[in-house]
N, C-alpha and C positions, 0 to 999 in steps of 0.2 A: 425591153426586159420583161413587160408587163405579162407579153404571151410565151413566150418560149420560159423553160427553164433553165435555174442559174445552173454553170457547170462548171462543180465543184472538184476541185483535189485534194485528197487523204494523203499525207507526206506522215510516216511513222506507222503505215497503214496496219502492219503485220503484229503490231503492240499491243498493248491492251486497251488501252486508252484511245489506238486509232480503228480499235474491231468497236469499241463501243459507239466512237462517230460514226461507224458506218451501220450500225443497227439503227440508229436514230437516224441517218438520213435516208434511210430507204423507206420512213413511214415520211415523205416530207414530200408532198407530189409537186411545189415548185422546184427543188433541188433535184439535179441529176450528177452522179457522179462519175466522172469521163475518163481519170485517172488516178489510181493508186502509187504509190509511191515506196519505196522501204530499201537498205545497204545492202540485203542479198536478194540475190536477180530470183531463187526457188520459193521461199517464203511469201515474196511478194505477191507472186505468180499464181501461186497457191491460193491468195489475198481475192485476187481479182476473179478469178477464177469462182469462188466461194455467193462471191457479192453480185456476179455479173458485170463485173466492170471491165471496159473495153481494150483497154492500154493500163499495162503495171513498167514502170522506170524505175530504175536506180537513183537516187540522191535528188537533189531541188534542182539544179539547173535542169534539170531533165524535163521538170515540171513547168518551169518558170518561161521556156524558150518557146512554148505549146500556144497553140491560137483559140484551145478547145475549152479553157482553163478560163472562167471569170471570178474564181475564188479559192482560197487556198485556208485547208485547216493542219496544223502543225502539231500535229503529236505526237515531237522527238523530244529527245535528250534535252534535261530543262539549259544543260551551257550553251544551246546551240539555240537559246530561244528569241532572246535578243536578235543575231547577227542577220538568223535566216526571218524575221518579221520584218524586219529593213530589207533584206532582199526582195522580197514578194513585192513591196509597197512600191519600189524602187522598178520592179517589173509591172509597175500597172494594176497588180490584180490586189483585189478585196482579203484581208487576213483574220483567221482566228487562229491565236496562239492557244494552246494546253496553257495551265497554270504551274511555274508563275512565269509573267511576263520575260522575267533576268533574274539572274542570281547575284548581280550588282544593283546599286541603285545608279550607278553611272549609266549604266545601259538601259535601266531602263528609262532616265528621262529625253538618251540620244533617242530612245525609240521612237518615244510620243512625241519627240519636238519631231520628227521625220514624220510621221502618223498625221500631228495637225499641219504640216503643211503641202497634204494630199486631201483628196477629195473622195477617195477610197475609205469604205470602211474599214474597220480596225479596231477590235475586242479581245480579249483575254477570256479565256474558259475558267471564270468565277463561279463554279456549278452550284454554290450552297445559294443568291442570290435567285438559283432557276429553281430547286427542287420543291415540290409543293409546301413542303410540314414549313419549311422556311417562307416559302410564298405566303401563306395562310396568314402567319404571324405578324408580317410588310404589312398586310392587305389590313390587319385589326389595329398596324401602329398607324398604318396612314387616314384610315378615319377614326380615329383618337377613340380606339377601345381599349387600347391597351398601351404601356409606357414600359421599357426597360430600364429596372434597376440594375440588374445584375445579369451577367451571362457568365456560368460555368462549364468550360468546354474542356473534354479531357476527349485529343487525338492519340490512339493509343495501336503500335506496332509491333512486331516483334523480327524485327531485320537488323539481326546481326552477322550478314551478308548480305550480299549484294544480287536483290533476285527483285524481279517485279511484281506485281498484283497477280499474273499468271506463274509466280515461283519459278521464274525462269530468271537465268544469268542475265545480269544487268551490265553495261559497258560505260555507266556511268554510277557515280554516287547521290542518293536521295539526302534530301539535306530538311530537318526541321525548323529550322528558321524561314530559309527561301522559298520554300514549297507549300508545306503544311502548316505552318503559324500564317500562310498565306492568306488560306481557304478565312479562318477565324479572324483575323484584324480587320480582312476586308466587311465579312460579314457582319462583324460588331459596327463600323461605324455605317454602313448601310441600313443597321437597324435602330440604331442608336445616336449616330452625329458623328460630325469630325470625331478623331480620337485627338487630346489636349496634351496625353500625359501617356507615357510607356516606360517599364518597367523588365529585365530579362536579366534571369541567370541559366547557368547551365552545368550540368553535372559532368565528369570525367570525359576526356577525348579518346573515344577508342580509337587503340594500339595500331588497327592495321586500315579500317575505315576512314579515320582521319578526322571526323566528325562528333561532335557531342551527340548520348544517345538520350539525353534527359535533358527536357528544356521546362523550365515556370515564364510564363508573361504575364505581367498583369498591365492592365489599359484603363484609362477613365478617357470617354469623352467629353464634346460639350455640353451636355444635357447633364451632367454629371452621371449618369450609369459608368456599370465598373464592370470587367470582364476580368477572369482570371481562367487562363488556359496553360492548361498542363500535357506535354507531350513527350511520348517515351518511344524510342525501339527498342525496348528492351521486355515491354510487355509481353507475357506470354496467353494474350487471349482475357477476354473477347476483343476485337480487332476491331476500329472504325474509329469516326470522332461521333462524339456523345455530348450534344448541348441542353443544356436547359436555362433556359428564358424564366428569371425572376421577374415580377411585373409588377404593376400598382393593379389589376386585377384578377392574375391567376397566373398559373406558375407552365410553362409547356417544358418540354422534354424532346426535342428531334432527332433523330438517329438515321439518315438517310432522308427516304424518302417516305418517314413513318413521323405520326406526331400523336402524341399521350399527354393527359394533361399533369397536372401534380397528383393527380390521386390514380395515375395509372389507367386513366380511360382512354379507349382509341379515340380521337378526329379525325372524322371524314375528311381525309385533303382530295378524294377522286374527282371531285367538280371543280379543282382550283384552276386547272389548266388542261388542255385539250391531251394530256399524255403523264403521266405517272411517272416518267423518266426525266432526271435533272440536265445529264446531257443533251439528248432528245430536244428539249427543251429549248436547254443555250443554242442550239444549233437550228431549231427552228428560229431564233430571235437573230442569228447572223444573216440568214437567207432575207429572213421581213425585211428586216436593215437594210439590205441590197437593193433590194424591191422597191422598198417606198422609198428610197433614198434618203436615209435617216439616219442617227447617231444610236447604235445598239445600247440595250442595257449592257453594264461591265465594258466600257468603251475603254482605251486605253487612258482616255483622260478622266473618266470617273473612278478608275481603279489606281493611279499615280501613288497618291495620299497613301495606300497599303504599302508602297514599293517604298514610300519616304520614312515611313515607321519602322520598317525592317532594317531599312540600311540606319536608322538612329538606333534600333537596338544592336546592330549587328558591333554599329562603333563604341555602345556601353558593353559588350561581350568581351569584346577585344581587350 
């Protein structure tokens, strides 16, 4: 594996989320990408076409039956994330799923118990863990400059249909608990410690969605820090998730892949990591993974712990 490049598949390829792995893996000179993937044969096509990539298929068996394939990244449909990461694993090859792992927590401890007992790697697309403003912050808790009291995260949408980050028709329903309370549980205790204690309500089930469009969490971990994350579809703008990191010595504020401190000053995050893109990033660290034969950061078993918090609030919602 050392000389040759890994050779990777884009399954969701046509999405948004799978245009984005393929811009990040075309700056990654040990990764090559052999096959695209997506449900209509034109789109795909289209995909492959765009990227240089040599073969575009229809659906995962398509991908999974291939000799040319030593890695497989999944950016479809979050019900479909569970079954098809046991398939790949099951086919031999190396997996990164989109976030979040399942939309159960049943699936996803089937996943990781199939997960740990391969030899294949196996990560979830935990992107806020890669992107620098949040790197920066990791980098000043791990040599004890800094401590998390509090983390105030407000992911805020405005999807009162069913469209994706490119406002196009979606074939699935986005859910804030399984998806996007995702991103934040994980992150809080990655910066902070085990989560000890969780908290969730949630506002009205729209009518035709099916879904709550207002969700509160609150979390304390073991370090005691407390996080309180607030998420809406009902916002109308500004769009994104907005954290700010209270601290025992200064206050940060991340929004992407930007980071300000409490009085509004920019931090340089350009030198935190060889790329300014959080995807980018995660997907260089599944290729390393491969490479050195080593357990990726956001592994499926470092990331469980978020999956087991969700399904305890999921079962306090209920």
């Amino acid at each position: 594996m050392s000389n040759s490049r890994t050779r990777v598949a884009v399954v969701g390829a046509a999405g948004a989320f799978g245009m984005k792995h393929l811009d990040g893996l075309a700056n990654i000179p040990e990764a090559e990408v052999t096959v695209v993937s997506g449900t209509r044969p034109e789109p795909t096509q289209a995909v492959a076409e765009k990227y240089g990539v040599p073969h575009a298929v229809v659906g995962l068996d398509a991908v999974l039956e291939r000799d040319d394939v030593d890695a497989v990244i999944l950016a479809t449909p979050t019900g479909l994330h569970a079954s098809q990461t046991q398939a790949v694993l099951a086919a031999g090859k190396h997996v990164q799923v989109e976030i979040p792992l399942a939309d159960s927590l049943a699936d996803a401890e089937a996943t990781l118990a199939i997960a740990d007992a391969s030899d294949l790697v196996a990560m979830v697309g935990h992107t806020r863990r890669f992107n620098p403003s949040h790197q920066l912050v990791h980098q000043r808790i791990a040599a004890g400059e800094f401590n998390v009291q509090q983390m105030d995260v407000q992911t805020y949408f405005f999807r009162r249909s069913n469209t994706n980050a490119k406002g196009e028709p979606r074939t699935w329903t986005d859910h804030l608990l399984w998806h996007h309370a995702a991103h934040t549980v994980d992150l809080f205790a990655y910066q902070a410690g085990k989560i000890v204690q969780a908290n969730a309500i949630q506002g009205p089930v729209h009518p035709e969605l099916g879904i709550a469009m207002d969700m509160s969490i609150q979390l304390k971990s073991e370090s005691g820090a407390i996080c309180t994350l607030s998420l809406s579809f009902n916002n109308n703008g500004p769009f994104g998730t907005f954290f700010r990191y209270i601290g025992d010595t200064e206050t940060y504020i991340a929004r992407y892949d930007d980071l300000v401190n409490g009085r509004d000053e920019p931090i340089d995050v350009s030198n935190v990591a060889v790329s300014m893109n959080g995807i980018e990033l995660q997907d260089r660290e599944f290729i390393a993974a491969i490479r050195e034969g080593r357990e990726p950061n956001s592994s499926l078993r470092q990331v469980i712990d978020c999956y087991r918090v969700l399904g305890a609030l999921e079962e306090q919602l209920a």
